[in-house]
C-alpha positions in Angstrom: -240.3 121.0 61.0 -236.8 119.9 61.3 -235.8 115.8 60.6 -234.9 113.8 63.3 -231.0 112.5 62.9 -230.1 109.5 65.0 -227.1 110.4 66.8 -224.5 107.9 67.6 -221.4 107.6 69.8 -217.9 106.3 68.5 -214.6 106.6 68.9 -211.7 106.8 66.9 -210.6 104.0 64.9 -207.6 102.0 66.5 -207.3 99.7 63.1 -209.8 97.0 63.8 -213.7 97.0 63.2 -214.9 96.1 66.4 -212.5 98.5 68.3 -214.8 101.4 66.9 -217.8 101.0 69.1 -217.8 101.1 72.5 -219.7 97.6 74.1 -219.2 96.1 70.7 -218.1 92.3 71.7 -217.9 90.8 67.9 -217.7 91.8 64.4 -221.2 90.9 63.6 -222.9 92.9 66.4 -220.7 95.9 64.7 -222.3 94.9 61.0 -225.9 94.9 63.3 -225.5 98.2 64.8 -224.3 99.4 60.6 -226.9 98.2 59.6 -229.4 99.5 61.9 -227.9 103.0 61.7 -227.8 103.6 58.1 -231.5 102.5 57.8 -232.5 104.7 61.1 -230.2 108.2 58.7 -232.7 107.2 55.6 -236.1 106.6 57.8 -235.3 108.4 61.0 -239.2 107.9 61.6 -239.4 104.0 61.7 -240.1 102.3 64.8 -238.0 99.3 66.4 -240.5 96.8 64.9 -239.7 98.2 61.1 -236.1 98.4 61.9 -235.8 94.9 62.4 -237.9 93.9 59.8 -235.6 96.2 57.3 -232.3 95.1 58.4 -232.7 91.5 59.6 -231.8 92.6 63.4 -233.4 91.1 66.4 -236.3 94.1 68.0 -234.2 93.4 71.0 -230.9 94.1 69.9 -232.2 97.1 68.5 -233.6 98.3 71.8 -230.1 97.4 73.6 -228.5 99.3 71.6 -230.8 102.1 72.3 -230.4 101.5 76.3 -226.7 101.3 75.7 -226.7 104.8 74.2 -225.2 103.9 71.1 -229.1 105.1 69.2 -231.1 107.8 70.4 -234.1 109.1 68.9 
C-alpha cells in the first residue's frame, strides 16, 4: 500500500513569510499551518484531533485549513 502525502498549495516566495500562502493573514497563522504540515509529512495517518494535540493548533484551525484547500488528505 502506498503512504498518504498531504499535499499543499503555495506560491512562490515574494521575500516575506506570510506572502507564501495564499489566505495567510499573519505570521503566526503561517507558523500554524508549518507546523501542522510537517507533523501531517511524519504521521500522514493522524486525525485532526491528534494534530492539534501534537502541534498546539486549534481542531478548528486545522479543519479551515483543510476547507481552504491549503491540506488535503
Amino acid at each position: 500500500m502506498k503512504k498518504q502525502r498531504t499535499a499543499v498549495l503555495e506560491k512562490p516566495s515574494s521575500g516575506t513569510r506570510s506572502a507564501v500562502l495564499y489566505g495567510m493573514q499573519s505570521d503566526a497563522e503561517v507558523d500554524m499551518y508549518r507546523k501542522v504540515r510537517a507533523y501531517l509529512l511524519q504521521n500522514p495517518r493522524a486525525n485532526a484531533m491528534q494534530v492539534a494535540n501534537a502541534t498546539n493548533v486549534s481542531v478548528y484551525k486545522i479543519t479551515q485549513f483543510v476547507r481552504e484547500g491549503l491540506l488535503r488528505h
